[in-house]
SEMIMI-109796 format. One record per residue (C-alpha): residue in three letters; x, y, z. Coordinates in steps of 0.2 Angstrom, whole numbers, padded with zeros to 4 digits, always signed. Example, Ala and Ser with C-alpha at 12.3 -4.5 7.8 and 13.67 -1.06 7.14 Angstrom:
2
ALA+0062-0022+0039SER+0068-0005+0036
//
This chain:
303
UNK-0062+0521-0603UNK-0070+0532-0592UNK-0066+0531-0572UNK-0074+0533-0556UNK-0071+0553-0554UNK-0078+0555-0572UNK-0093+0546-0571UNK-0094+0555-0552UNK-0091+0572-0561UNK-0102+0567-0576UNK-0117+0563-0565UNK-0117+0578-0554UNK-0116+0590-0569UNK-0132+0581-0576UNK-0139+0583-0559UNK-0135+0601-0560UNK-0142+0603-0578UNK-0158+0594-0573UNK-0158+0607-0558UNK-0159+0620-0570UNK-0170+0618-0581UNK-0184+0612-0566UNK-0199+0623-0565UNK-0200+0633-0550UNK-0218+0630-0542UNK-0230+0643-0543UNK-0234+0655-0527UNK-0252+0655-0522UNK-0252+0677-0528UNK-0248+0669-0544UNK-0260+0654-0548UNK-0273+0668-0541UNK-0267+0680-0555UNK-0268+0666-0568UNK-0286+0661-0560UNK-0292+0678-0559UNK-0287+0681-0580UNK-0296+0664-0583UNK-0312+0670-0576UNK-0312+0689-0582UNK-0308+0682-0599UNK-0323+0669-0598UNK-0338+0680-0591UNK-0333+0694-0605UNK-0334+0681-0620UNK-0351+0675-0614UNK-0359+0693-0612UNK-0367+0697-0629UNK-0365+0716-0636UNK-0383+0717-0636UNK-0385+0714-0615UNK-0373+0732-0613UNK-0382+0742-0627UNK-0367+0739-0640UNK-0372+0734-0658UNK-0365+0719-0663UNK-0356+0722-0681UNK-0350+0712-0696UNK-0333+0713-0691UNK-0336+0704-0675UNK-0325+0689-0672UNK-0323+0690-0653UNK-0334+0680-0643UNK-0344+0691-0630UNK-0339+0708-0627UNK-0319+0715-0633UNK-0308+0719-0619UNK-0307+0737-0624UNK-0327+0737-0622UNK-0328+0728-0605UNK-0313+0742-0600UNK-0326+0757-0608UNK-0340+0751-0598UNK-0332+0748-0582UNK-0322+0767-0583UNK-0303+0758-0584UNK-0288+0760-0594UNK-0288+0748-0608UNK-0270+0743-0606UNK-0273+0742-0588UNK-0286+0730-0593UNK-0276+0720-0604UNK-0265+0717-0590UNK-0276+0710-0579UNK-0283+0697-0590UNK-0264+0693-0594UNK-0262+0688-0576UNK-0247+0702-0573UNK-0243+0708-0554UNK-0253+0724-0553UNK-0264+0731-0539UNK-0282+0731-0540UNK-0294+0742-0532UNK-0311+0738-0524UNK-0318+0750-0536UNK-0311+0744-0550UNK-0317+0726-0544UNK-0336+0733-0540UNK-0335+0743-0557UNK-0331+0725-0566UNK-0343+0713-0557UNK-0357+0727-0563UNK-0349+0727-0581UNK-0351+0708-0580UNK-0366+0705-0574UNK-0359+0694-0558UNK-0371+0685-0546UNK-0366+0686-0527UNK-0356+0669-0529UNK-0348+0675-0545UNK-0345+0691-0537UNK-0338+0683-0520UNK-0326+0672-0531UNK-0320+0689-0542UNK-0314+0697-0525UNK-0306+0682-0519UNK-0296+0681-0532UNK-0289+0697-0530UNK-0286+0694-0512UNK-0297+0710-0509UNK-0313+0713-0496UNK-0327+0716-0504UNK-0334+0733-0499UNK-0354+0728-0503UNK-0354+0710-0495UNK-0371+0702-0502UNK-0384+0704-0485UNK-0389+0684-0492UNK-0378+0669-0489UNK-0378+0653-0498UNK-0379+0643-0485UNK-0397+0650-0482UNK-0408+0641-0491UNK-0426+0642-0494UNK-0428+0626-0481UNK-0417+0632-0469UNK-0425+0648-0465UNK-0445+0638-0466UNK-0434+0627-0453UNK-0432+0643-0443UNK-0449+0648-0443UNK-0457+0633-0438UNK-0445+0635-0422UNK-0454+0648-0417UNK-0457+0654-0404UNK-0442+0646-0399UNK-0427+0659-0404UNK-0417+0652-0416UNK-0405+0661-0431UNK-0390+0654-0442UNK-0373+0659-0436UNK-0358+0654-0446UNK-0340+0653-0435UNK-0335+0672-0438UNK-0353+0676-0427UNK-0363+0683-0443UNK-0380+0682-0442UNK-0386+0675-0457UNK-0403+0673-0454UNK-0416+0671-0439UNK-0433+0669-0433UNK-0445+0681-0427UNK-0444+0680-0410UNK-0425+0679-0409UNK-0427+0695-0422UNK-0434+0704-0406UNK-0424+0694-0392UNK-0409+0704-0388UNK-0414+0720-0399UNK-0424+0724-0415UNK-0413+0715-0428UNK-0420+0720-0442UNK-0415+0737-0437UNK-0400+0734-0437UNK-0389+0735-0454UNK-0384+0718-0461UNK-0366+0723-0461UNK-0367+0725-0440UNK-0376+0709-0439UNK-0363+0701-0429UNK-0365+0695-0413UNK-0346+0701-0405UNK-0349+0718-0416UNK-0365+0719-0403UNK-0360+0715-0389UNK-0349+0731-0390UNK-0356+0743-0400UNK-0377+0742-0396UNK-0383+0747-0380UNK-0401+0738-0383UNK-0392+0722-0385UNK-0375+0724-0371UNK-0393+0728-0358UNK-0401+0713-0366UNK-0388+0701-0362UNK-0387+0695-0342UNK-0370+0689-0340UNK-0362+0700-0352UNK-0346+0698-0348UNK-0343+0681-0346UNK-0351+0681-0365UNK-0339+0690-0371UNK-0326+0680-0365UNK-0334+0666-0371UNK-0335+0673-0387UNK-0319+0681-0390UNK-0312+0660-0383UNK-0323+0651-0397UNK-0318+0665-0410UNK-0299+0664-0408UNK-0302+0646-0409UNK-0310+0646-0425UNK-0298+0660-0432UNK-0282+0647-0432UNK-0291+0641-0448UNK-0291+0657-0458UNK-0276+0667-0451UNK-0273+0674-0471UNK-0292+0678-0473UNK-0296+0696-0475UNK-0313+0694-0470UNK-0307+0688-0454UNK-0293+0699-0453UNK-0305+0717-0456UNK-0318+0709-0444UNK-0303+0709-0428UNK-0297+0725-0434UNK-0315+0733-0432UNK-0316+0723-0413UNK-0300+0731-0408UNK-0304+0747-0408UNK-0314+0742-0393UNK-0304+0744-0378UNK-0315+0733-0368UNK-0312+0719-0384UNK-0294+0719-0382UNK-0295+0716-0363UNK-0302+0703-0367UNK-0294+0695-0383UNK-0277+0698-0375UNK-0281+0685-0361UNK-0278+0671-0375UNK-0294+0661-0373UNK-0298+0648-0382UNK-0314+0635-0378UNK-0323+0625-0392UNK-0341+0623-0393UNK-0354+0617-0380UNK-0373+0618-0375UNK-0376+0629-0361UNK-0388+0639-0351UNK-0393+0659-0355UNK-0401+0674-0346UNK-0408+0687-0356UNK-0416+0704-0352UNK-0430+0708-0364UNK-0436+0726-0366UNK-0453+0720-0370UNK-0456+0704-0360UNK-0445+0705-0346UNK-0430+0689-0340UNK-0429+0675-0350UNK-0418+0659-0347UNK-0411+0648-0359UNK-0403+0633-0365UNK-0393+0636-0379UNK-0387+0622-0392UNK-0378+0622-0409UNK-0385+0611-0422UNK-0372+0611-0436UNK-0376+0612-0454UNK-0356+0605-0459UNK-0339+0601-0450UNK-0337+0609-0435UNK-0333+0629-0436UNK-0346+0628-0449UNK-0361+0637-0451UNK-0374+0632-0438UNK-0390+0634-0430UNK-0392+0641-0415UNK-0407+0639-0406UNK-0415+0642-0387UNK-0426+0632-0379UNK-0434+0640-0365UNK-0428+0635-0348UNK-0442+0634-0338UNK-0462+0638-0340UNK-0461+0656-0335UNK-0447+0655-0350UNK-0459+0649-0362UNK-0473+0659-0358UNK-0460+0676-0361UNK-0455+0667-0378UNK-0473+0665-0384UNK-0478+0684-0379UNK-0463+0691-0387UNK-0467+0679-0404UNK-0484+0687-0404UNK-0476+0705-0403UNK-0466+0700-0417UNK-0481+0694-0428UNK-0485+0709-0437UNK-0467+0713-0441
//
């Protein structure tokens, strides 16, 4: 006959062995690791010997390329190799990743997803983003001359028009790397003289960004983009007041080199959810606006 207290003791020990034997859930570093093996192990089994150079054999039976090959042409360890593709906790360098999306053959997108996995910044970001499609940028010329360019939340300029192109300076000057508008606003004189009310942009700025930054706290892109801004002191004045304003239409002044004061009205047209990528465009205030827009478009023609 068993009693209470047994049964009490006999159903607690169960609960204790089912407690045991439970699967812990994967961390996120983990599942990365386990992702980042997956997708190594599945470009080098779709790359033929033939597209590296490497003769193919009668002994083959891998699909694709071995694992000590891929190590050979991208100028790693093998067993380091080996590792990585059986998801172990080890450090990965940027050069190791470049030297592996080369090896590989990786598009931008392929490439982008490589260095994700490995929670590293990708020293070569592509100067193209998905998001700009072929329409999208025939959108942005039929705009002209109204300025108009493609902004995603972190102030990247993704693409632009002609006339926005020699609005505030000559953008296609300008590195793709540094074509960020808070990166400007500090670093390039042509473009600080170009902007009217330049501190109260930058405050404006610095409000929105903050605001769009509590969806990517982790994110290293983010992360590098703030540590670059703080080394301006005139940034952290700024981004230690604790800002934060959402989007909204409003009016410009500009200071053209080449055509003189230009006002604005500036709207966001959204290509997603809000903090998305967008369109940013400026419809000239006034006629003397508009008459300023269309000389500087015609500037721009030859370019």
């Amino acid at each position: 006959m068993t009693t209470m207290a047994q049964e009490t003791v006999t159903g607690a020990t169960v609960a204790g062995a089912a407690a045991d034997v439970a699967v812990a859930p994967q961390s996120a570093s983990t599942v990365r690791r386990h992702e980042l093996a997956a997708f190594l192990r599945h470009r080098r089994e779709h790359i033929t010997p033939e597209q590296v150079g490497l003769p193919r054999g009668t002994r083959r039976r891998t699909p694709g390329l071995r694992r000590e090959e891929v190590a050979q042409l991208a100028a790693v360890g093998v067993t380091w190799y080996t590792w990585l593709e059986q998801a172990r906790d080890i450090q990965v360098s940027v050069q190791v990743l470049d030297a592996l999306a080369r090896t590989l053959f990786l598009d931008s997108s392929e490439r982008s997803h490589l260095f994700q996995l490995a929670g590293a910044i990708d020293p070569q970001p592509a100067t193209s983003c998905a998001v700009v499609t072929p329409a999208l940028q025939a959108m942005l010329d039929q705009l002209d001359p109204i300025p108009a360019c493609l902004q995603n939340s972190r102030y990247d300029i993704l693409a632009y028009n002609r006339t926005y192109g020699m609005l505030l300076c000559d953008l296609d000057a300008v590195p793709p790397e540094d074509r960020n508008c808070m990166i400007l606003s500090y670093t390039h004189e042509e473009w600080r003289s170009s902007i009217v009310h330049l501190e109260k942009t930058q405050r404006l700025m610095a409000a929105r960004f903050r605001g769009s930054m509590a969806d990517h706290l982790a994110d290293p892109t983010w992360k590098t983009l703030l540590k670059r801004l703080r080394k301006s002191p005139e940034f952290c004045e700024v981004w230690d007041r604790h800002e934060v304003m959402g989007a909204s239409p409003r009016r410009k002044e500009f200071r053209n080199t080449h055509v003189g004061r230009i006002t604005v009205d500036h709207t966001d047209l959204w290509l997603g959810p809000a903090r998305g990528p967008r369109m940013v465009t400026y419809a000239p205030a006034d006629e003397e606006s508009r008459e300023r827009l269309e000389k500087l478009h015609k500037l721009a023609q030859p370019r």
